[in-house]
N, C-alpha and C positions, 0 to 999 in steps of 0.2 A: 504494500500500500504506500503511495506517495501523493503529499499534500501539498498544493500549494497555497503561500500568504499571498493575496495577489495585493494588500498593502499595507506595509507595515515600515515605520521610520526607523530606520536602523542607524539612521545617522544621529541619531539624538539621545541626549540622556533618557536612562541608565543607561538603554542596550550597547551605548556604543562603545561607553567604558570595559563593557566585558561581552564584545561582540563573538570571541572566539566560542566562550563558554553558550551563550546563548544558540551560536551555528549548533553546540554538541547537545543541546537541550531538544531543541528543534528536533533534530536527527535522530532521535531516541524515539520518537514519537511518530516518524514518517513522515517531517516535514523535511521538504527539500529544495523548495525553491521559492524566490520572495521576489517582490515587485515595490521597490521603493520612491514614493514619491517624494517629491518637495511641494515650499510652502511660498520660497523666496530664491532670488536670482545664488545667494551662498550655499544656500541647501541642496540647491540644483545641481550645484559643481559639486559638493559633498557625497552627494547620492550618484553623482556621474563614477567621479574619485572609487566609489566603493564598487561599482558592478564592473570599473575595468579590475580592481584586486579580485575578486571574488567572482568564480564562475558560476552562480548561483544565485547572484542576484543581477535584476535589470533595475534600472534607473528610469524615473520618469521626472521630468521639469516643468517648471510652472510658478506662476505667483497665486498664491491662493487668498479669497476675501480679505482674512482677518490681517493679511500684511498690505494691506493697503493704506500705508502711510499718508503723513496730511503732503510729503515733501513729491511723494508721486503723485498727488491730486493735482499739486499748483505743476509742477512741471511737465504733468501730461504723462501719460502708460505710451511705452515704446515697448515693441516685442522683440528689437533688434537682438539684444543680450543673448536672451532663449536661441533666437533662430541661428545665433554663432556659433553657441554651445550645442545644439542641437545636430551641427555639422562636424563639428571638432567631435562628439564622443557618443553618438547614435543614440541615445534614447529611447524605449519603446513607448512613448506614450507622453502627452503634453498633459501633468498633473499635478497636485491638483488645483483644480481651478471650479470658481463656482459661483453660489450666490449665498450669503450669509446675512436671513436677516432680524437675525438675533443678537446682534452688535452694537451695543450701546449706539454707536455713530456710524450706520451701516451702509450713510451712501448709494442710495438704490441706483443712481442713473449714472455714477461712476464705475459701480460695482457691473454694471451692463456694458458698460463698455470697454472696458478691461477684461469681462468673460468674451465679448465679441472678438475683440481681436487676437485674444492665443484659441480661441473657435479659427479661425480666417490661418491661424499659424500651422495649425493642425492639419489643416484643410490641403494646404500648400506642400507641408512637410509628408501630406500620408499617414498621420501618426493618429491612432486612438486617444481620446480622454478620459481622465479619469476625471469628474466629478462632486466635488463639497455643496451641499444644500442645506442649508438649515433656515423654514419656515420661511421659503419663496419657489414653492414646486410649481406654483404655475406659473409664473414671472419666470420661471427657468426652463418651464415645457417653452413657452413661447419664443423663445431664444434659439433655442437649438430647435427647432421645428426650423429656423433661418437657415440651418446648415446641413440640411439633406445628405451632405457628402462626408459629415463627421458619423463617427460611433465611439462609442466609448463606454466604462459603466461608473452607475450612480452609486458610490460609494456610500456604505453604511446608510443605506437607504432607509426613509422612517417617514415616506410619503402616503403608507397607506396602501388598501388592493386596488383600490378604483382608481386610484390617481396612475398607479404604477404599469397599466395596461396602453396608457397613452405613453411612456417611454421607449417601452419594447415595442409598440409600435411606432417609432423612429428606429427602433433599431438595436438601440440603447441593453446593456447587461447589465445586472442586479447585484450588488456587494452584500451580503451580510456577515456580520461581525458576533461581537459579544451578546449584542440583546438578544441572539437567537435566543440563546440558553437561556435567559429569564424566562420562568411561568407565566409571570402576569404580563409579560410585553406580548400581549395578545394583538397589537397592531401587527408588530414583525412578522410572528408568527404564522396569524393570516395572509400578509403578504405573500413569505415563502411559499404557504400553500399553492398560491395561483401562476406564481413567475413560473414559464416553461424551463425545463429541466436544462436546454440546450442554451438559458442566458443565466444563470446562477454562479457567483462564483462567492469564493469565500475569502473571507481576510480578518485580521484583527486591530487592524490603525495602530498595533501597539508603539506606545506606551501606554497610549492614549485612554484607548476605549475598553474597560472593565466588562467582566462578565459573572453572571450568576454566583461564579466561587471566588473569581479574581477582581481586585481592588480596580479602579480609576489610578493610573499613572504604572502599575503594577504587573502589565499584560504584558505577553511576550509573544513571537511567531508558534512559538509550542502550543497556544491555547486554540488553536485554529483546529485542530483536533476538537474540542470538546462544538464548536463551531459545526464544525461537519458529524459528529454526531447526533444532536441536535436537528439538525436538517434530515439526517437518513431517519430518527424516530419520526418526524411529521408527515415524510414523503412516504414512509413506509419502504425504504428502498434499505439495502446492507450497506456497512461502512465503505466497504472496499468498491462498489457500486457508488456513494456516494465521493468517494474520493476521486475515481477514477472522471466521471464524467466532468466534475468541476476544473479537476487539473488539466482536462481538454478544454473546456473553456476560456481558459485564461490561457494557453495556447493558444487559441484560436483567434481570440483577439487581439491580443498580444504580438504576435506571430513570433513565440520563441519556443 
């Protein structure tokens, strides 16, 4: 059995202080391959830096809402950075990038057009996205309905079943993370239910994103295992079943 994180920050505290140990954590448990996003033009290079040492992980670039600085509002979002970087060290995926608007100061019409144009980057480069949303699922269906020629998937997805049927029909794959494994996130849950088996992929955003046994800050690419358990009890399908079809999926998208 072999699982993949399809994201997970490996460049950032804790994991990165004892990343070796964490690769030997992972591996114990049948996780073998990881998909690292960034947040910001540093983390980009960072998360580049790591998937050329490590043949196991891919790198994905991006600015994502919450670093949207007041210094990048006055001086205007240029994609030029990404699209340098993106030629110097291949990336599979322009990530993550989004809509956030749960931010104290969240900039709706900036935050639109800073997701516009690494959409237009993507488009140009070929490359999948990966997607941040929090509390603008339709403000973000209507965006990327703009971009017919993107795909990508809606990371840590918490849109809901009904909302979640107009993504995949763009095209769009489905992240679930920790909340599978809570009982009462009967949102997720339900979602899982409905998303086709062939756009499902799994990931843990660790550090980030806690689950049912594991703390907020505390999560690791190991727990993606409990993730894809989780999934095979709702689907009714076996681990090895569940494993198998997910880590095509992020292959597939991916194209690694």
């Amino acid at each position: 059995m072999k699982l993949f994180d399809s994201h997970c920050h490996l460049t950032d505290s804790p994991l990165f202080a004892d990343l070796d140990e964490v690769f030997n954590r992972a591996a114990n448990v049948g996780v073998c391959r990881f998909i690292v996003p960034a947040y910001d033009l540093e983390s980009s290079r960072s998360a580049c830096r790591l998937a050329a040492k490590y043949v196991s992980v891919r790198a994905a670039i991006g600015l994502h809402p919450a670093w949207l600085s007041q210094t990048t509002v006055n001086d205007k979002f240029s994609p030029e950075p990404l699209r340098q970087l993106a030629r110097l060290r291949s990336p599979v995926a322009i990530g993550e990038i989004g809509l956030d608007y749960a931010l104290d100061q969240y900039l709706a019409e900036f935050q639109a057009t800073v997701l516009r144009a690494q959409l237009e980057l993507a488009l140009v480069l070929s490359l999948p996205v990966i997607i941040h949303c929090r509390r603008a699922f339709e403000p973000l269906y209507l965006i990327l309905r703009e971009f017919p020629g993107v795909v990508g998937v809606i990371h840590a997805y918490g849109g809901g079943p009904k909302l979640v049927e107009k993504f995949i029909a763009l095209g769009y794959y489905i992240g679930f993370g920790g909340g599978l494994t809570r009982p009462n996130a009967k949102k997720v849950r339900q979602t899982a239910m409905v998303v086709p088996s062939e756009r499902i992929l799994l990931e843990t955003d660790a550090p980030y994103i806690g689950s049912h046994t594991v703390l907020k800050g505390e999560s690791e690419p190991r727990d993606v295992l409990a993730v894809a358990q989780a999934l095979a009890i709702l689907r009714g399908w076996s681990l090895d079943e569940t494993a198998s079809l997910t880590t095509t999926n992020v292959k597939r998208l991916f194209s690694v």
